[in-house]
mmCIF file of the protein (N, C-alpha, C, O) and its ligand, coordinates in Angstrom:
data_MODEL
# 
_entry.id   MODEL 
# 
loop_
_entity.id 
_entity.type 
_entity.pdbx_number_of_molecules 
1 polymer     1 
2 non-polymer 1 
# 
_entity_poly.entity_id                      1 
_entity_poly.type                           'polypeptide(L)' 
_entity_poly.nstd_linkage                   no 
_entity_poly.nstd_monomer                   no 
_entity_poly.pdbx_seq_one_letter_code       
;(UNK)(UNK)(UNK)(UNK)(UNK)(UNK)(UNK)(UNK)(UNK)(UNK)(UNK)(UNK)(UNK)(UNK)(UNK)(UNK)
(UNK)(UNK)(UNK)(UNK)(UNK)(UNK)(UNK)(UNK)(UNK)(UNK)(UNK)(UNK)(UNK)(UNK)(UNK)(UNK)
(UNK)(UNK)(UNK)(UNK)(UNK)(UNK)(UNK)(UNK)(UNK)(UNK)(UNK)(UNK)(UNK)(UNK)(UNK)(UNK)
(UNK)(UNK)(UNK)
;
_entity_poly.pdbx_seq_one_letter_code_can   XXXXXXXXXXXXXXXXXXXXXXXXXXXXXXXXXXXXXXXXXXXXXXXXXXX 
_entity_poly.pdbx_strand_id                 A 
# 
loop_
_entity_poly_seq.entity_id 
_entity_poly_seq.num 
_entity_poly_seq.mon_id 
_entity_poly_seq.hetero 
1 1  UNK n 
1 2  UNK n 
1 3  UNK n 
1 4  UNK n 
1 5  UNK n 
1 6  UNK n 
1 7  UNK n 
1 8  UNK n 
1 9  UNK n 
1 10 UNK n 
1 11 UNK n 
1 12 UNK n 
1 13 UNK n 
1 14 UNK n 
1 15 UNK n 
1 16 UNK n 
1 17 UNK n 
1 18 UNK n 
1 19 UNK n 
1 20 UNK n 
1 21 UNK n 
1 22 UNK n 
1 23 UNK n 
1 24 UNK n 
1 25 UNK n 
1 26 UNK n 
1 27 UNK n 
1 28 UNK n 
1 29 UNK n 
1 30 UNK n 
1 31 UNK n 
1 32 UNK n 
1 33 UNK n 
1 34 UNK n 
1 35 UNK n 
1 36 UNK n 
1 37 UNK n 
1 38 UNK n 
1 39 UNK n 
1 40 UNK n 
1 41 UNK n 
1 42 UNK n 
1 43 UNK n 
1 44 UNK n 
1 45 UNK n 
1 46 UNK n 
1 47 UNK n 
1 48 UNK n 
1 49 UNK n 
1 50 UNK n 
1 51 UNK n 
# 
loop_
_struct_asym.id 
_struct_asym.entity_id 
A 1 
B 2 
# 
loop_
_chem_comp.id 
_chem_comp.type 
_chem_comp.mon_nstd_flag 
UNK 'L-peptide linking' . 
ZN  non-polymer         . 
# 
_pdbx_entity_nonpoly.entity_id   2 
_pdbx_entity_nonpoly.name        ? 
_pdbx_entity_nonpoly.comp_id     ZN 
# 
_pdbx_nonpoly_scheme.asym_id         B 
_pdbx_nonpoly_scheme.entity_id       2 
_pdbx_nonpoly_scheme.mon_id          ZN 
_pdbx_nonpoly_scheme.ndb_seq_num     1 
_pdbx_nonpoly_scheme.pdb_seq_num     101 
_pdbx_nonpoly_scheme.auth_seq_num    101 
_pdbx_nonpoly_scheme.pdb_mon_id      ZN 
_pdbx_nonpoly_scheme.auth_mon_id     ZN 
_pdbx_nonpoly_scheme.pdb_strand_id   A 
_pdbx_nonpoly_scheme.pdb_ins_code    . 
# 
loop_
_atom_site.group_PDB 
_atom_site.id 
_atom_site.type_symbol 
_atom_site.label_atom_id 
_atom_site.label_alt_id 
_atom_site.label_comp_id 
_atom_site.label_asym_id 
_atom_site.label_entity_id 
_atom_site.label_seq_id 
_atom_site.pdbx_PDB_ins_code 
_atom_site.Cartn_x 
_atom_site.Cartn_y 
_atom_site.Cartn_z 
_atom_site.occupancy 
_atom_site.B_iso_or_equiv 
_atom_site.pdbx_formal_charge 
_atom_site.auth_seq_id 
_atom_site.auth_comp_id 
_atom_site.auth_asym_id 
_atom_site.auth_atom_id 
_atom_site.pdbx_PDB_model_num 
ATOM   1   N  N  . UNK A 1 1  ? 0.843   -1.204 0.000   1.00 0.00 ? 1   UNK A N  1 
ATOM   2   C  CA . UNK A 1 1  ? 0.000   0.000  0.000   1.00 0.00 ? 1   UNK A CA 1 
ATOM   3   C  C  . UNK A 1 1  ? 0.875   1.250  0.000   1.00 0.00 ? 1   UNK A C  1 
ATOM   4   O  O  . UNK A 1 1  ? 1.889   1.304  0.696   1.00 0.00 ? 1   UNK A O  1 
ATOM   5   N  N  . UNK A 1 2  ? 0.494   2.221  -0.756  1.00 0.00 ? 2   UNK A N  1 
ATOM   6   C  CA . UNK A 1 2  ? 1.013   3.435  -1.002  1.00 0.00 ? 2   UNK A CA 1 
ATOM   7   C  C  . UNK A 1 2  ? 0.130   4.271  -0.248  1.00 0.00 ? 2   UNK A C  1 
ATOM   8   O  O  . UNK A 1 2  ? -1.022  3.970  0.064   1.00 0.00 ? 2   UNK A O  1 
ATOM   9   N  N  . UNK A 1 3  ? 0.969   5.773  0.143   1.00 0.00 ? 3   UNK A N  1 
ATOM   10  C  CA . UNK A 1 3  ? -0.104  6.952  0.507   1.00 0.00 ? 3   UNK A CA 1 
ATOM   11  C  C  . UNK A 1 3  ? -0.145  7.927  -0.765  1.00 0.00 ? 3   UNK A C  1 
ATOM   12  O  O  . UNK A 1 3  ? 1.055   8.196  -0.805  1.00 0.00 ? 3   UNK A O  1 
ATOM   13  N  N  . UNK A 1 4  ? -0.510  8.387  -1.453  1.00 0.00 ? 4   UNK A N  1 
ATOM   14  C  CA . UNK A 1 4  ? -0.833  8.960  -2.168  1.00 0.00 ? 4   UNK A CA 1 
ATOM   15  C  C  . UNK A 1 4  ? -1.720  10.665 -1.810  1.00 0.00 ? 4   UNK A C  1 
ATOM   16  O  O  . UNK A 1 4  ? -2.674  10.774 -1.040  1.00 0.00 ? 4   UNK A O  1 
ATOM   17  N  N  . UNK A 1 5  ? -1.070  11.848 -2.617  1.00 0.00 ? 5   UNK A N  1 
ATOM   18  C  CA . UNK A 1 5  ? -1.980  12.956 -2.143  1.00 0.00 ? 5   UNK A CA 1 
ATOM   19  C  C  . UNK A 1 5  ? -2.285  13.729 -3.192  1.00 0.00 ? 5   UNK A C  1 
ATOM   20  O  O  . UNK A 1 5  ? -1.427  14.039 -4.019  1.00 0.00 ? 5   UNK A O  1 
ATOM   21  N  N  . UNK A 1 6  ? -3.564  14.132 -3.274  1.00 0.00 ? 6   UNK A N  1 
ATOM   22  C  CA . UNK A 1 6  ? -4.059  14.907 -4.348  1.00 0.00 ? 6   UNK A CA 1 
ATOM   23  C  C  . UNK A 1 6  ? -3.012  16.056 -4.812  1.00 0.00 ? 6   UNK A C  1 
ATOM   24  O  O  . UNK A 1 6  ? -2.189  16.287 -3.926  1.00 0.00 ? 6   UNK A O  1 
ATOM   25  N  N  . UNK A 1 7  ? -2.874  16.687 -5.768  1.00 0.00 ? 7   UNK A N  1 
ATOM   26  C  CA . UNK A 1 7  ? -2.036  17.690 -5.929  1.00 0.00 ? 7   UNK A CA 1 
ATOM   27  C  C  . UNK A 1 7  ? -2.835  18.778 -5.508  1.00 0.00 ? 7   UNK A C  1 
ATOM   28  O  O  . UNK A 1 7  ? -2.553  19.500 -4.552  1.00 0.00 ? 7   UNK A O  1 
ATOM   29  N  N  . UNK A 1 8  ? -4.024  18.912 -6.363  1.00 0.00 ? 8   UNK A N  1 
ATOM   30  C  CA . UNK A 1 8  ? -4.869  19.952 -6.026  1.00 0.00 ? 8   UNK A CA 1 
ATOM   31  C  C  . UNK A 1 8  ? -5.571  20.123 -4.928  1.00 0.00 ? 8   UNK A C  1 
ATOM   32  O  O  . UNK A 1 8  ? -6.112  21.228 -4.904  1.00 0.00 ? 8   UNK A O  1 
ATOM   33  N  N  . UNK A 1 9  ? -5.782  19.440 -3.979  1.00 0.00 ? 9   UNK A N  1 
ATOM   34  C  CA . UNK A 1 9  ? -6.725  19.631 -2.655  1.00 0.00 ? 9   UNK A CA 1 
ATOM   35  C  C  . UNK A 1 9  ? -6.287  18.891 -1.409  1.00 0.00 ? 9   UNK A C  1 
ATOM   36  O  O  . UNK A 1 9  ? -6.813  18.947 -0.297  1.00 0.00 ? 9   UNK A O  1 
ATOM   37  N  N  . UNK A 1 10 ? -4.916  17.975 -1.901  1.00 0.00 ? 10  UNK A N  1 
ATOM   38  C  CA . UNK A 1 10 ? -4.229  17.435 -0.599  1.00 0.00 ? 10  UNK A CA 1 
ATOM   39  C  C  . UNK A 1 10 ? -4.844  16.184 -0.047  1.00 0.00 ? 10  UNK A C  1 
ATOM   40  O  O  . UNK A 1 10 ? -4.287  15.533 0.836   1.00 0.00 ? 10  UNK A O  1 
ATOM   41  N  N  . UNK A 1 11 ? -6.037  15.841 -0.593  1.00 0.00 ? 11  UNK A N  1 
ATOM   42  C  CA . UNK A 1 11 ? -7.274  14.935 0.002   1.00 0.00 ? 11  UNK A CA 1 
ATOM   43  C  C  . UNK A 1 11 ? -5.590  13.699 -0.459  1.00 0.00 ? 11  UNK A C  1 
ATOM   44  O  O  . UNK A 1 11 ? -4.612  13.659 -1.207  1.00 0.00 ? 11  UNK A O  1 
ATOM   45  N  N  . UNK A 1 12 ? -6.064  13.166 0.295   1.00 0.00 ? 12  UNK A N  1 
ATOM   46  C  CA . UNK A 1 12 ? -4.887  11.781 1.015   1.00 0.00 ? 12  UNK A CA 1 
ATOM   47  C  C  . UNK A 1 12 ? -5.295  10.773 1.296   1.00 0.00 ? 12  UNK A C  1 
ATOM   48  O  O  . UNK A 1 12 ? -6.307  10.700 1.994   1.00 0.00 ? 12  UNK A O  1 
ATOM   49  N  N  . UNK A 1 13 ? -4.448  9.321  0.712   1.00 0.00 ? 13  UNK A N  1 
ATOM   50  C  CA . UNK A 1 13 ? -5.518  8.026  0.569   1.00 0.00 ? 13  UNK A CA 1 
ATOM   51  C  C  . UNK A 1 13 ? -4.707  6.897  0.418   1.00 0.00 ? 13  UNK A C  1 
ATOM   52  O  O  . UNK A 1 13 ? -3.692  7.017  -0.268  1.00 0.00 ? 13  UNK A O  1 
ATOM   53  N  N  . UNK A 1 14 ? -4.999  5.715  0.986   1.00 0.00 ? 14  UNK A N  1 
ATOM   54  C  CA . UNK A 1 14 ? -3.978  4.491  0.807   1.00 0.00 ? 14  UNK A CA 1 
ATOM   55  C  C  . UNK A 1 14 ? -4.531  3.545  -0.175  1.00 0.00 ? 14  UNK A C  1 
ATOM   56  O  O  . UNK A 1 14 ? -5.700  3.161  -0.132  1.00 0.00 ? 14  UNK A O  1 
ATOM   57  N  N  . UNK A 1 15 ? -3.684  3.180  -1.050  1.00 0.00 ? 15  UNK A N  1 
ATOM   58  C  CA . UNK A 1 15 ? -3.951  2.284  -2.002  1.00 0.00 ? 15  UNK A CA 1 
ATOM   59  C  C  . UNK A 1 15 ? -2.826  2.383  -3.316  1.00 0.00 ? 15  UNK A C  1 
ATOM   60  O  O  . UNK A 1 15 ? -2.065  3.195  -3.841  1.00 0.00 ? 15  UNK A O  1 
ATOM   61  N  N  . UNK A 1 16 ? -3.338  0.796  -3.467  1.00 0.00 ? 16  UNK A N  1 
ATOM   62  C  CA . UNK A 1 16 ? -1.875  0.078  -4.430  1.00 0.00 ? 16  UNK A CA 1 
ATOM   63  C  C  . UNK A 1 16 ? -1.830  1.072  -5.396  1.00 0.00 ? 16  UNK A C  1 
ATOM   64  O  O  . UNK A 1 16 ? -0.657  1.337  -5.661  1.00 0.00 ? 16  UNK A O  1 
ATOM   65  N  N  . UNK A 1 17 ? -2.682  1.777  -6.076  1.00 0.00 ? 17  UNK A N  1 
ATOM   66  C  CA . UNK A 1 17 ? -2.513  2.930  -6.970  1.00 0.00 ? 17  UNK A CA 1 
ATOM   67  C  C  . UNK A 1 17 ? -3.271  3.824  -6.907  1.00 0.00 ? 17  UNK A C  1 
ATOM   68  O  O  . UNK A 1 17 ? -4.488  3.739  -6.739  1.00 0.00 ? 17  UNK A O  1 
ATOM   69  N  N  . UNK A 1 18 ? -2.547  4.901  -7.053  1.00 0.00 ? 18  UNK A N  1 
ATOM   70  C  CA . UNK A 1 18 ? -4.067  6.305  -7.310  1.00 0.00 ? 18  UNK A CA 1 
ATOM   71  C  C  . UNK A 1 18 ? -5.423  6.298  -7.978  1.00 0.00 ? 18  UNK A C  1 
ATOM   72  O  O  . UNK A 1 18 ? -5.748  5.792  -9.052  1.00 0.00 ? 18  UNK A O  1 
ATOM   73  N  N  . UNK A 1 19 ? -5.814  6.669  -7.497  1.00 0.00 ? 19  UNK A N  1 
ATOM   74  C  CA . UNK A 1 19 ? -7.481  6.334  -8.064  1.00 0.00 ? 19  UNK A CA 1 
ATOM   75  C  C  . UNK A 1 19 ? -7.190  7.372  -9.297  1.00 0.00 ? 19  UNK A C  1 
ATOM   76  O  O  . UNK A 1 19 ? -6.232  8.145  -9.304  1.00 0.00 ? 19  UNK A O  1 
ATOM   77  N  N  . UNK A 1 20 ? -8.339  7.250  -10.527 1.00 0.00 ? 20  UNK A N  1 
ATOM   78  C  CA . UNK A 1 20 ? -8.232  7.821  -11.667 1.00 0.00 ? 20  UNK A CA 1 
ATOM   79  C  C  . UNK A 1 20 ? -8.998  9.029  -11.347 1.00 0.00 ? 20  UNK A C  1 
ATOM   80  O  O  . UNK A 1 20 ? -8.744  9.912  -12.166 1.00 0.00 ? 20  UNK A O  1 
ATOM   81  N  N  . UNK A 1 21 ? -9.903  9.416  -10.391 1.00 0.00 ? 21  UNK A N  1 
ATOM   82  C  CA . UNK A 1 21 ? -10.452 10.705 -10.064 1.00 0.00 ? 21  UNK A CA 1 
ATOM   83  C  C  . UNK A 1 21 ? -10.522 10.729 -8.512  1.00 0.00 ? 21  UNK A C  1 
ATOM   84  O  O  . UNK A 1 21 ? -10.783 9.822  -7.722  1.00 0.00 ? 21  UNK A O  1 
ATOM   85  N  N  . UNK A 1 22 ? -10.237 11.923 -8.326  1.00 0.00 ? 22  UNK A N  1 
ATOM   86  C  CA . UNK A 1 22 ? -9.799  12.227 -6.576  1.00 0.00 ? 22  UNK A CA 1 
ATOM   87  C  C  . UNK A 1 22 ? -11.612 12.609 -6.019  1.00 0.00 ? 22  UNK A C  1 
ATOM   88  O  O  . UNK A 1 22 ? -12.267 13.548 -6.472  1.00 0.00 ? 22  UNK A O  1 
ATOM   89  N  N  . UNK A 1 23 ? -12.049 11.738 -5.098  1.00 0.00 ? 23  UNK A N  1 
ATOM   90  C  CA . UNK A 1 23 ? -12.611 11.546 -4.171  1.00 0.00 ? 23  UNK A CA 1 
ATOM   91  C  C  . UNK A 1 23 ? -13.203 12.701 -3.667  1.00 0.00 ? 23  UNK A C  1 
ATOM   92  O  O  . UNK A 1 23 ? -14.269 12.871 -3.075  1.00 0.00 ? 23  UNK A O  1 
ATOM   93  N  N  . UNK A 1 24 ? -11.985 13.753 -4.137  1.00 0.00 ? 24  UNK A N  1 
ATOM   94  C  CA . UNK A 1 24 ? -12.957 15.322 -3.061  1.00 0.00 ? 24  UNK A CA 1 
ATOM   95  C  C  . UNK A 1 24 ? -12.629 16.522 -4.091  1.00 0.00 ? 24  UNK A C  1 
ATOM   96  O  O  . UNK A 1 24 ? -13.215 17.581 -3.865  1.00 0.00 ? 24  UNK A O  1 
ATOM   97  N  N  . UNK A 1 25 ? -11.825 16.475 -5.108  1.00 0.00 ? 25  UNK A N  1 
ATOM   98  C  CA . UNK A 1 25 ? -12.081 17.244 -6.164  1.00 0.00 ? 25  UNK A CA 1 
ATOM   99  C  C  . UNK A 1 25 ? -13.024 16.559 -7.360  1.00 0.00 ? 25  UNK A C  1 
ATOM   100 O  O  . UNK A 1 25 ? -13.308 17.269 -8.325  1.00 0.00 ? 25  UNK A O  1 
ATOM   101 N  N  . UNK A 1 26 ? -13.542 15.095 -7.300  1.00 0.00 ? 26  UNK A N  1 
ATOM   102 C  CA . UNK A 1 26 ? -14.048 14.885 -8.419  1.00 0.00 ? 26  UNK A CA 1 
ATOM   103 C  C  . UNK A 1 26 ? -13.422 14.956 -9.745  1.00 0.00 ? 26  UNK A C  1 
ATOM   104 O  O  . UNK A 1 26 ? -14.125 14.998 -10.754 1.00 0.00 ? 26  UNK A O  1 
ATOM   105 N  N  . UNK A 1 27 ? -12.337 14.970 -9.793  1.00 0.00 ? 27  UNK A N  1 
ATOM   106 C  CA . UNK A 1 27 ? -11.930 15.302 -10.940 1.00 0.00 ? 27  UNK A CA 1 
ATOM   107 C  C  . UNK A 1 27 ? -10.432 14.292 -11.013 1.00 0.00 ? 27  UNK A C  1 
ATOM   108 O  O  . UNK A 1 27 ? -9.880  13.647 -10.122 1.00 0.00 ? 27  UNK A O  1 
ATOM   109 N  N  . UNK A 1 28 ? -10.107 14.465 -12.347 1.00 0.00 ? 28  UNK A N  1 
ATOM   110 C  CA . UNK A 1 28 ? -8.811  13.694 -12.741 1.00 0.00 ? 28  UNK A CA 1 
ATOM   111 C  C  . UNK A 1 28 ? -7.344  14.663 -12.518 1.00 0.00 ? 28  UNK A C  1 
ATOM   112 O  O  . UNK A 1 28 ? -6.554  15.126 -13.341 1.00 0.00 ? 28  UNK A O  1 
ATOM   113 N  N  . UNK A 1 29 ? -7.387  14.719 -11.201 1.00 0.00 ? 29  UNK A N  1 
ATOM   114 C  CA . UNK A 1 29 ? -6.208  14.975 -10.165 1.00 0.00 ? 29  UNK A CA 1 
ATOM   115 C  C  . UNK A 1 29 ? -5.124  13.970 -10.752 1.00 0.00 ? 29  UNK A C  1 
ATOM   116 O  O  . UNK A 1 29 ? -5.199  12.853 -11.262 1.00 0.00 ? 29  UNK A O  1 
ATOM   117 N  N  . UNK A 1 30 ? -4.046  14.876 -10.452 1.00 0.00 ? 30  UNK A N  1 
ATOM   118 C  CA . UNK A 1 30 ? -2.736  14.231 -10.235 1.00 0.00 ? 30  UNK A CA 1 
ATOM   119 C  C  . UNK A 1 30 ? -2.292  13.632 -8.664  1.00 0.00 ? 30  UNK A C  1 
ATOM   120 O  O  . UNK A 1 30 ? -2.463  14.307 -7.649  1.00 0.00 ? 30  UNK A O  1 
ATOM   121 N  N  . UNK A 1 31 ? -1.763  12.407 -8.657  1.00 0.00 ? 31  UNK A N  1 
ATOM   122 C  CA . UNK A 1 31 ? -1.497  12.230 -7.624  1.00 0.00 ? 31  UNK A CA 1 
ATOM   123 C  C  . UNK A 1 31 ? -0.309  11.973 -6.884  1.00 0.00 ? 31  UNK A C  1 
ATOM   124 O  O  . UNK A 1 31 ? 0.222   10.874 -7.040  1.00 0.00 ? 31  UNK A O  1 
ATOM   125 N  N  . UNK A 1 32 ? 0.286   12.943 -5.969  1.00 0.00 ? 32  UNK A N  1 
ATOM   126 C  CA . UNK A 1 32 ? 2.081   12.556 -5.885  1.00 0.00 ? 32  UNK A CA 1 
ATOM   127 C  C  . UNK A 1 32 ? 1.954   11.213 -4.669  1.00 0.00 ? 32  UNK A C  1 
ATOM   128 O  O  . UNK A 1 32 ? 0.976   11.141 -3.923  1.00 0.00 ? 32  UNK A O  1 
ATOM   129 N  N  . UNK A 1 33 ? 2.860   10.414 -4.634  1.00 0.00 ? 33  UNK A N  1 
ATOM   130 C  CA . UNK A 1 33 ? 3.199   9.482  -3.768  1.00 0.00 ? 33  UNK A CA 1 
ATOM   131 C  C  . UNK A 1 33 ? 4.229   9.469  -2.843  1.00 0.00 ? 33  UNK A C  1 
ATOM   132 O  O  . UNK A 1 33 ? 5.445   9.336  -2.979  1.00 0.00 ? 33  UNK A O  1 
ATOM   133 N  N  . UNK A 1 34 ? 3.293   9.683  -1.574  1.00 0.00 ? 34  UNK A N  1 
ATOM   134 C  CA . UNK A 1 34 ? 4.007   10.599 -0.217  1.00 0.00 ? 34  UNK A CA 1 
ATOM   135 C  C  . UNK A 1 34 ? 4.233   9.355  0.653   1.00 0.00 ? 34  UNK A C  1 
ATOM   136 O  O  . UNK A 1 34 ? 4.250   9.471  1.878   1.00 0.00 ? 34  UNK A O  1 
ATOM   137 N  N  . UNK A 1 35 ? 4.439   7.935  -0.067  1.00 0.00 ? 35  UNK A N  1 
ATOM   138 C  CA . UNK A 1 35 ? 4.696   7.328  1.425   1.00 0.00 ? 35  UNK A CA 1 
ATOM   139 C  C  . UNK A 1 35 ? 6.033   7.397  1.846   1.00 0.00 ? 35  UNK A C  1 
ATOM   140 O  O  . UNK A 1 35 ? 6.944   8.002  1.282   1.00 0.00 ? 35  UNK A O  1 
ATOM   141 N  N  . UNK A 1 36 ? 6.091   6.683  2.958   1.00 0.00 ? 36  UNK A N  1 
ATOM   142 C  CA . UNK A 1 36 ? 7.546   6.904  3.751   1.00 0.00 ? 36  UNK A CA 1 
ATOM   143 C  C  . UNK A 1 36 ? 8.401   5.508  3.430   1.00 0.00 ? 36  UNK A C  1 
ATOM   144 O  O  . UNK A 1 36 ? 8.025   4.386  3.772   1.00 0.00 ? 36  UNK A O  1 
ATOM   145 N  N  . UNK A 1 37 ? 9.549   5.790  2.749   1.00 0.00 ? 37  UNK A N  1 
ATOM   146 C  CA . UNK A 1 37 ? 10.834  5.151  2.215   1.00 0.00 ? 37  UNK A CA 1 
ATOM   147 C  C  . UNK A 1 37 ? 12.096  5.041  3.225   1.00 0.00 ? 37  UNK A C  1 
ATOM   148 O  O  . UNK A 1 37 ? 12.928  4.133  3.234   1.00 0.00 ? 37  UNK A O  1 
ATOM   149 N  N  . UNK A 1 38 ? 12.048  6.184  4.082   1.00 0.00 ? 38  UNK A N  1 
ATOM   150 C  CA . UNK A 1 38 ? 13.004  6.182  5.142   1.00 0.00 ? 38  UNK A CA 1 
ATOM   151 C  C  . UNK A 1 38 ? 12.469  6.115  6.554   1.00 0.00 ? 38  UNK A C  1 
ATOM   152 O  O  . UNK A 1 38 ? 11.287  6.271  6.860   1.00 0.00 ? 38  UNK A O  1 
ATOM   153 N  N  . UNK A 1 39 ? 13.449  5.871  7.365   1.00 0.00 ? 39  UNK A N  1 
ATOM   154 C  CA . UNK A 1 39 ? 13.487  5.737  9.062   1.00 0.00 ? 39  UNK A CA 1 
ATOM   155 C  C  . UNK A 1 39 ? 12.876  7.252  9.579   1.00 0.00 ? 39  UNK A C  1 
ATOM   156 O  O  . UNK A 1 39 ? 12.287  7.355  10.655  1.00 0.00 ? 39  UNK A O  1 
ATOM   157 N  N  . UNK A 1 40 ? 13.009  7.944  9.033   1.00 0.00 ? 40  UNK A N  1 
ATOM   158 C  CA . UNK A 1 40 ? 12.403  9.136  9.405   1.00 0.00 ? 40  UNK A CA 1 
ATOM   159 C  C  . UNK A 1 40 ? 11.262  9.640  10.030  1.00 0.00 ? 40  UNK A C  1 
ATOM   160 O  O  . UNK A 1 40 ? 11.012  10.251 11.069  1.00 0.00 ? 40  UNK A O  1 
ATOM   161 N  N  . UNK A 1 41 ? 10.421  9.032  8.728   1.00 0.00 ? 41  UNK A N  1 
ATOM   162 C  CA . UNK A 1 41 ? 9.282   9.384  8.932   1.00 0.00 ? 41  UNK A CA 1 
ATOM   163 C  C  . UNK A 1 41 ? 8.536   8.246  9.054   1.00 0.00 ? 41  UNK A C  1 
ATOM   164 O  O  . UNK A 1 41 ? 7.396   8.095  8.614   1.00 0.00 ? 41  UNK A O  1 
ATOM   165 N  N  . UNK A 1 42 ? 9.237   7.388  9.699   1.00 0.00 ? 42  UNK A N  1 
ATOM   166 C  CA . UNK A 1 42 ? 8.325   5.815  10.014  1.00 0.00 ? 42  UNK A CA 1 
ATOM   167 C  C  . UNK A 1 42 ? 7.141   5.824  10.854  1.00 0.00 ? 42  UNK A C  1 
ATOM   168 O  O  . UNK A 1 42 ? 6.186   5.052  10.766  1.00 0.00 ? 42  UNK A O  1 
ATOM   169 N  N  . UNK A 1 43 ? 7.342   7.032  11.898  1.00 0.00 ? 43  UNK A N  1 
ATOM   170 C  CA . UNK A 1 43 ? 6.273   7.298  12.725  1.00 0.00 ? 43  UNK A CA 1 
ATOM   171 C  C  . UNK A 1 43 ? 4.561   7.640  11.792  1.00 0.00 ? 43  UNK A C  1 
ATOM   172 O  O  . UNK A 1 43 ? 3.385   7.313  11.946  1.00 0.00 ? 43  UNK A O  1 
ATOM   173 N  N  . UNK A 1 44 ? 4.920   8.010  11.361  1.00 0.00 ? 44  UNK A N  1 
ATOM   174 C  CA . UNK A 1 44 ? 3.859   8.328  10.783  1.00 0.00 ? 44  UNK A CA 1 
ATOM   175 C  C  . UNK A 1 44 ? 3.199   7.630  9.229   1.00 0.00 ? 44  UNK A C  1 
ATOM   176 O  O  . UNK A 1 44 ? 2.049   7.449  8.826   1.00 0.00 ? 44  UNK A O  1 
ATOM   177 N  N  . UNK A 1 45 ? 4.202   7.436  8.797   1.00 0.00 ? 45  UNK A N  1 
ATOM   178 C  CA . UNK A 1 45 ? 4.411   6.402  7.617   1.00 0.00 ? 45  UNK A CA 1 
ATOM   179 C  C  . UNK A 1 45 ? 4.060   6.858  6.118   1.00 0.00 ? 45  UNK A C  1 
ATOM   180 O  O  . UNK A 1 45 ? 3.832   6.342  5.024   1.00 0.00 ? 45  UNK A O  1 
ATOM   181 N  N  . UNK A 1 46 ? 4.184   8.580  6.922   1.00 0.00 ? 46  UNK A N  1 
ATOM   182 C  CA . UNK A 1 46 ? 3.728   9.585  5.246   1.00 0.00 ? 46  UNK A CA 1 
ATOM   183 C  C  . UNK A 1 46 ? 4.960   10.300 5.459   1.00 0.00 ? 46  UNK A C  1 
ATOM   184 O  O  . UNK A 1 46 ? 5.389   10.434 6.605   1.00 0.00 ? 46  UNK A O  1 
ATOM   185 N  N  . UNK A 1 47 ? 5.751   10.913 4.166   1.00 0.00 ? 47  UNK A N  1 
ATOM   186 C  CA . UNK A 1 47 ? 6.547   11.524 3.615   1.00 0.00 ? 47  UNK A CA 1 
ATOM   187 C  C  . UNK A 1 47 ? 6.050   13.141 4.256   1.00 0.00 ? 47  UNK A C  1 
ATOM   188 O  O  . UNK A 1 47 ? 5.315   13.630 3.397   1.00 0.00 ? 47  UNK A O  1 
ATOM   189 N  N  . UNK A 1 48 ? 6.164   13.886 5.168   1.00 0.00 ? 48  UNK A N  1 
ATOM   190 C  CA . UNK A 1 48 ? 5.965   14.762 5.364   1.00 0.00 ? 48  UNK A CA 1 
ATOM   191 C  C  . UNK A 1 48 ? 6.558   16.262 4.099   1.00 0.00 ? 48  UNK A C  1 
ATOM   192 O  O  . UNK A 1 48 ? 5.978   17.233 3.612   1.00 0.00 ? 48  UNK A O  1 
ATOM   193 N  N  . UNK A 1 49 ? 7.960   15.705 4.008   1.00 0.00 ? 49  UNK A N  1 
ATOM   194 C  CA . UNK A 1 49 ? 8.998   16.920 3.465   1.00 0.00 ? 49  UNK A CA 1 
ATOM   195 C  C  . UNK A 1 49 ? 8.229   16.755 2.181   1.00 0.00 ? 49  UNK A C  1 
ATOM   196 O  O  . UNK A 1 49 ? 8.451   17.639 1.354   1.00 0.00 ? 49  UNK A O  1 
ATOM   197 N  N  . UNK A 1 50 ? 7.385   15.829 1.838   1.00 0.00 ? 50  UNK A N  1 
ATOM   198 C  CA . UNK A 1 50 ? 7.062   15.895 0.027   1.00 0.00 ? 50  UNK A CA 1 
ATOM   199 C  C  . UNK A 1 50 ? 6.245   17.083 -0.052  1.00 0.00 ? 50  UNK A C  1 
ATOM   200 O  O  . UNK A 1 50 ? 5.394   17.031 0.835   1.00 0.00 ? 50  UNK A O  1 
ATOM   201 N  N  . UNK A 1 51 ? 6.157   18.070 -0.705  1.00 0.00 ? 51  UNK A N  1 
ATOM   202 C  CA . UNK A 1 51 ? 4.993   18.978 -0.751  1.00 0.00 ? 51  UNK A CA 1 
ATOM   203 C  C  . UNK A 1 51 ? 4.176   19.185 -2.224  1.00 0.00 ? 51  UNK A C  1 
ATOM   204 O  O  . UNK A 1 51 ? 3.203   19.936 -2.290  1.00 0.00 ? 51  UNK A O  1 
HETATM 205 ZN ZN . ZN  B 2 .  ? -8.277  16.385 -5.208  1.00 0.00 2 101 ZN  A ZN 1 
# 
């Protein structure tokens, strides 16, 4: 499972791939993939520094 976040509205969501339309813009959003790769941010298990 990935975290994934809307570009346009931030709306944020787990799953093996981005959905083809974002959930709270309705629309065909881009989606960056904010999960956590390092020890860092294990606490939380999202990529904070991604913006
Ligand atoms: Zn959105």
């Amino acid at each position: 499972m990935n975290d994934w976040k809307c570009k346009k509205c931030g709306y944020e969501l787990k799953a093996q791939k981005p959905p083809e339309e974002c959930p709270s813009c309705k629309k065909k959003c881009e989606f960056m993939d904010i999960s956590c790769y390092t020890p860092d941010c294990a606490a939380t298990g999202k990529d904070t520094r991604i913006k």
